[in-house]
Structures are given as C-alpha cells and as structure tokens.
N, C-alpha and C positions, 0 to 999 in steps of 0.2 A: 527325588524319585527312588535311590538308594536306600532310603528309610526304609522303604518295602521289597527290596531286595534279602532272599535267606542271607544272613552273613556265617560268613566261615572263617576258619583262622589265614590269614594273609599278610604280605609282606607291610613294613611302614612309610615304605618308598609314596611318592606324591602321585607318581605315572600309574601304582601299583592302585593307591585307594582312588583313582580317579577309574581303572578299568572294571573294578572288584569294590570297592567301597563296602568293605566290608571288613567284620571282627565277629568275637563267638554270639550265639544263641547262650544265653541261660539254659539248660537242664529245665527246668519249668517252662521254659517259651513256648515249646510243643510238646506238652501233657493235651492230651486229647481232653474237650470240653467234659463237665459232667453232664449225668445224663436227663433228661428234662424233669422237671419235678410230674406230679399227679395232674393230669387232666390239660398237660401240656401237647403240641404238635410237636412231631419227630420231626428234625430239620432235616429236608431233604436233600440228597448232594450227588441229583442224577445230574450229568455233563458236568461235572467239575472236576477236573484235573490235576495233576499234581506233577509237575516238573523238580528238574535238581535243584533249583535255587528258586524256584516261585512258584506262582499257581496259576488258573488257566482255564479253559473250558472248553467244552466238544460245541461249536454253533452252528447255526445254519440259517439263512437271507429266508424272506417272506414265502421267495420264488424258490426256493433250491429244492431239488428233486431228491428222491430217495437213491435214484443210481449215481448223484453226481459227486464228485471226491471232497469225501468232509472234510471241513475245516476245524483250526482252534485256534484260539485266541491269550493273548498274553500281552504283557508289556514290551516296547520296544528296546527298553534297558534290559530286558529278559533276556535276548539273543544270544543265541550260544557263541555268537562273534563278538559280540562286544558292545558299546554302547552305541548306537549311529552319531555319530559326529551332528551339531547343529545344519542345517542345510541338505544333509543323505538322506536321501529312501533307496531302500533297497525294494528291487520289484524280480519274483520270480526266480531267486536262488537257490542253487539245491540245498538241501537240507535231508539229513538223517536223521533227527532226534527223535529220541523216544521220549514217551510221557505215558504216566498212570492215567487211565479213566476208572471216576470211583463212580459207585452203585448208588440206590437212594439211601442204603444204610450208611455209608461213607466207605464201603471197605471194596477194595483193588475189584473190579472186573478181569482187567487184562490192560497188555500194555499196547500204545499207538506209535506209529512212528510218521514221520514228516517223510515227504518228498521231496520239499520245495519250503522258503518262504516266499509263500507269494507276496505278501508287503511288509514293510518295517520300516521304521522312522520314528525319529524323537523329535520332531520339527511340527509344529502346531500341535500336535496330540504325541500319545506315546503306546504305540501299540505295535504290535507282529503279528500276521495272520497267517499261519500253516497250512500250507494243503498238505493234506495226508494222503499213504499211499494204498488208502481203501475207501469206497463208498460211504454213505449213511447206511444202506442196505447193508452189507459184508458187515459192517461195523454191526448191527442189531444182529446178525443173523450167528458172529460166529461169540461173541460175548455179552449179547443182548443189552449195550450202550445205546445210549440215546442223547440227542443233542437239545441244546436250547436254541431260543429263535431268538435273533437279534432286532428291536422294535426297530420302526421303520421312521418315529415319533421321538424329536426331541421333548425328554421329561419333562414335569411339573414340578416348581419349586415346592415344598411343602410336601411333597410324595413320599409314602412308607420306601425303605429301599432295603436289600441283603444284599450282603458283601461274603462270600463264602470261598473261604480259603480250603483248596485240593491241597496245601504244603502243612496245613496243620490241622484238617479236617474240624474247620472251627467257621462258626457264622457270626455275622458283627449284624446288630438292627440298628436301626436310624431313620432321619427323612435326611432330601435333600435341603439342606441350610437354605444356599444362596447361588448363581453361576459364576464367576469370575470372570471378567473382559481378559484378561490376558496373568496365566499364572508364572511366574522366572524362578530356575531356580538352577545357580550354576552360571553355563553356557545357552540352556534350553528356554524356551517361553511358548507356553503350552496355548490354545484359546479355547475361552466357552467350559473352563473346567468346572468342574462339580465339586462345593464345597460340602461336605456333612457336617449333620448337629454332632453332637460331643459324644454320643455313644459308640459310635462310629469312631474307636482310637485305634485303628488299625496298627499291625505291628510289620518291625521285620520277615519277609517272608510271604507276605500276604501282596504284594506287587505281584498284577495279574491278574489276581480275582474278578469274577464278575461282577459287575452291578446288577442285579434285578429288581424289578418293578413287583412292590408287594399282592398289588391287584394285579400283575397278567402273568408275571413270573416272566416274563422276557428281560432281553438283558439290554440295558439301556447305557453301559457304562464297563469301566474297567478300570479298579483299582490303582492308585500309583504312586503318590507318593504324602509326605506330610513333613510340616514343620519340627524336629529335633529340637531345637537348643535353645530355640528364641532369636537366631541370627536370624539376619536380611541378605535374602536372595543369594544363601550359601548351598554347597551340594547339604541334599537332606536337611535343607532348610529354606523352601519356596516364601516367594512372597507376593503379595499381590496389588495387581497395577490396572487402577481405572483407569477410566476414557480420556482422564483428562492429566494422568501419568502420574495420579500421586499413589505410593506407595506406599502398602499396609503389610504386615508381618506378625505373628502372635505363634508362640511355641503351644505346639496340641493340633494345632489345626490339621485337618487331613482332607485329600484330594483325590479324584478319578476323575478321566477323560470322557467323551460321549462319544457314542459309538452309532448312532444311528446313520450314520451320514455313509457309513459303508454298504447301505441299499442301494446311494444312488451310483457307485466306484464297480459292483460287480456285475456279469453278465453271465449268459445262459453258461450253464456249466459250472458253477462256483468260479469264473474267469475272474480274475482281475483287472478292472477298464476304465482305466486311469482316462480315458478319453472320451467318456461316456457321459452325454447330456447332463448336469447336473452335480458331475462329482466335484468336489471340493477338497479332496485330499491333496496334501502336496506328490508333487511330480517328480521325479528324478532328473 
C-alpha cells in the first residue's frame, strides 16, 4: 500500500519504515504530464485533491444534499496518524487537515480542511473518509469546487477506468483486469480488490486517488497499492489469495479497493452508520 504513498527522506530504523515507508521522489516523478497531443480530450481533474503525501477527492453519496458537510476520500495508510493497525477503525475523530481542491484544469481552487475523520481503517479495504468543516453549497459557492458521486454499483471487470492523481496532477487509463478474493500485503488483507491491466503502473504518491468509471465518471474505487519487487506478501509487495488459499504474486501488478459499499454505511446528513441495514464495512 506504501508503494503509493508520496515518499520523502526518512529515517532507516524498521519502526521508522513501517510508520513512513518511505525514501525520496526522483526530480522527474512529479513533472507534470505533457500536454494532450491535436484532437485529444483535456483530462479533467474537478474533485480531485491533493494532500502532503497523497491524493484524494472531494465526493459525495447518491443521496447527499448540497447543504450537508462534504466529504473526501483517501487511503487509510494516508492518515495523518499513521497507519490503522490490522483490526482498527477509527469512527469519527477530530481531524484538522487541510487539503488542495484542484479545478478542471488541474490548478489549486483553494484549500479544504477536515473536521473530523469520520471513518478509517486498513482492515478489509483501505480507505478514510473526511468530513469537512463546510457544505457541498459553501464549498461551490466560495471557490466554486465541485464533488464527485461515489457509484452505488459494484464495477465491471473489463470496464474503462481513470486513476487521477491530485499529488502529481497526472491520470493513468486502464480497464479493470480481474477482482481479487482476498489481497495481503504485510500485516493487512484487503477483499474484493481491484486489479488493473498494465497501463495502470501507478506510482508513489498516487495512493488515494480515485477510481472512476470511464462511462459515468463516478468513482467506483480508490487507489492503493501495488507489487515493488517481486516479493510475496511483503510491505509494498501485495500478493494475492484465492478461495482455495493458493497464492499468487508477480512485481508490476497494481491495486484499488471498491468503494461502493459506502452507500449502504452512510445516513441522512453525510452521517456515518456503521449500523445501518446493509453496511458491510468493519466496525470498531
């Protein structure tokens, strides 16, 4: 999942690369994309985000109202506490972060900040969802940001997909490969993850990004992590475990979580409802 975490310069200690798993960016890593050839589409990168060590998106449930406190979405290794131990969710903690919301050009609107993480956890999926301390409405009204809608429909194998990274204002295309029964990588073991075809070689940095659906433009996923080295089931080197527990591993391969299943976890108000007919997320 660290594979897609920005790295920066850190200590060699083991405590150190387990919290931070991390070392430098090349200079070239975040060169902004060139720019589309003749008779191309301009990649758009309204609700996409940009955090200190990842990326991220402004979203919003099928049902969410324009007065209710928007949310954003990121990885659960993304936290600005740290990684959730295998077993934690955290449900409803305050939180100040700030984060970039970029336009459809790619460049800064203004800056968001959290109130709250309403959820987090690296146990089944790996994801944090922020409530922030303004509306969808404030939010459009005072730097005219806009959110994406999170599908309510788990994907289609075989589906066009974009992966757009707020940390290095860059888009990766692809379909979805295959689902995975159960991804490990580390302490962690992810379900139902989403493998990508090979165009899809996501990098450091890009943990967090959204998935979206190339027909609806909703987001059906969130970036997180991929195979480094070639190892089996090491950090930053997932591997993957059928039904019947045999395990497979190949260096390249890359990963995001699905994220529809948070339609049936929220309630009026962008609420968090861990209790709520349907939901599936793990519980605290």
């Amino acid at each position: 999942m660290t594979r897609r975490f920005a790295r920066v310069l850190g200590t060699a200690t083991a405590g150190a690369a387990l919290a931070m798993t991390m070392g430098a960016i090349p200079a070239t890593a975040a060169a902004a994309p060139a720019a589309p050839g003749p008779g191309a589409a301009a990649v758009d990168y309204t609700g996409i985000i940009k955090l200190s060590n990842c990326s991220g998106s402004l979203v919003r449930l099928p049902a969410s109202q324009d007065s209710d406190p928007a949310l954003a979405l990121t990885n659960g290794h993304c936290n600005e506490n740290g990684m959730p131990g295998p077993g934690v969710v955290q449900v409803n903690k305050p939180s100040s972060r700030t984060m970039t919301l970029l336009g459809q050009n790619g460049r800064s609107l203004g800056t968001l900040r959290a109130s709250k993480i309403a959820y987090s956890t690296m146990t089944d999926t790996d994801v944090t969802l922020y409530q922030l301390d303004k509306s969808y409405a404030a939010i459009a009204s005072s730097i005219k940001g806009k959110a994406l809608t999170l599908s309510d429909a788990k994907p289609a194998a075989g589906s066009a997909i974009s992966i757009k990274s707020g940390y290095f204002t860059r888009t990766w295309s692809c379909s979805i490969d295959k689902f995975v029964y159960q991804l490990r990588e580390d302490a962690w073991t992810w379900k139902d993850s989403i493998r990508y075809t090979s165009t899809c070689d996501t990098i450091h940095g890009t943990s967090g990004s959204p998935i979206t659906d190339d027909a609806t433009n909703k987001v059906v996923g969130i970036n997180n992590t991929g195979n480094d080295d070639g190892q089996r089931c090491t950090l930053n080197n997932p591997c993957e475990v059928d039904q019947n527990g045999k395990v497979t591993y190949e260096q390249g391969l890359t990963y995001g979580q699905q994220t529809y299943w948070f339609v049936n976890c929220v309630s009026a108000g962008n609420r968090i409802d861990l209790a709520k007919p349907g939901c599936t997320l793990p519980k605290p």
